[in-house]
N, C-alpha and C positions, 0 to 999 in steps of 0.2 A: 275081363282084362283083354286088352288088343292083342289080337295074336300079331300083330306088326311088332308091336314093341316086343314081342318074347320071342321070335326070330331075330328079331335084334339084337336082345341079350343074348341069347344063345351064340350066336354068333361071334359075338365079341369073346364070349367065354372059350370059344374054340379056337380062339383067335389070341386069348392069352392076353387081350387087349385091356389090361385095368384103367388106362387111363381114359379110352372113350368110354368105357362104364360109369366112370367116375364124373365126367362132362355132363352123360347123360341122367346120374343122377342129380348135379349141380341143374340142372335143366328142371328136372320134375319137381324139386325142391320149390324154384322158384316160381315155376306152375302154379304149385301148390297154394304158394302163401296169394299171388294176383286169384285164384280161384275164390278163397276166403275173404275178400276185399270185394268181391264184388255185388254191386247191389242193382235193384230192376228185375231179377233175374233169381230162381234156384239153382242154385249151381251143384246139390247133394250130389247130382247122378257124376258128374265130371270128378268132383274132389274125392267120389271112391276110389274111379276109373284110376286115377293120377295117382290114390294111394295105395293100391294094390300095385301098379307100375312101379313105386317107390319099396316097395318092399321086396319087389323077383329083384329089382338092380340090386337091393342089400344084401342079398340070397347071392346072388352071384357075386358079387363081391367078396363075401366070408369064403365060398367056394375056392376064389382064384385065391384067396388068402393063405387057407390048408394046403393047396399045393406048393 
């Protein structure tokens, strides 16, 4: 996982911020789906990366939810 992206989340969690989480998972979502679209190319190592990113934004999300 990028540790950019999990400062990021973090960040926004400290920050109470659900709606850039929410953006950012609206983002990776659609990452995701152009990642599996693509051809030429293995894209395995990205559509992990992209789906471990998709799952700490779900993480936190449930998180700011509890609170």
């Amino acid at each position: 996982m990028s540790l950019s992206i999990g400062l990021i989340v973090d960040g926004y969690v400290k920050l109470n911020n659900r709606s850039a989480l929410e953006n950012l998972l609206t983002h990776r979502r659609e990452l995701l789906l152009k990642l599996n679209r693509v051809t030429g190319i293995d894209p395995t190592e990205a559509i992990a990366q992209v789906s471990q990113e998709i799952t700490m934004i779900e993480k936190a999300l449930a998180a700011l939810a509890r609170e």
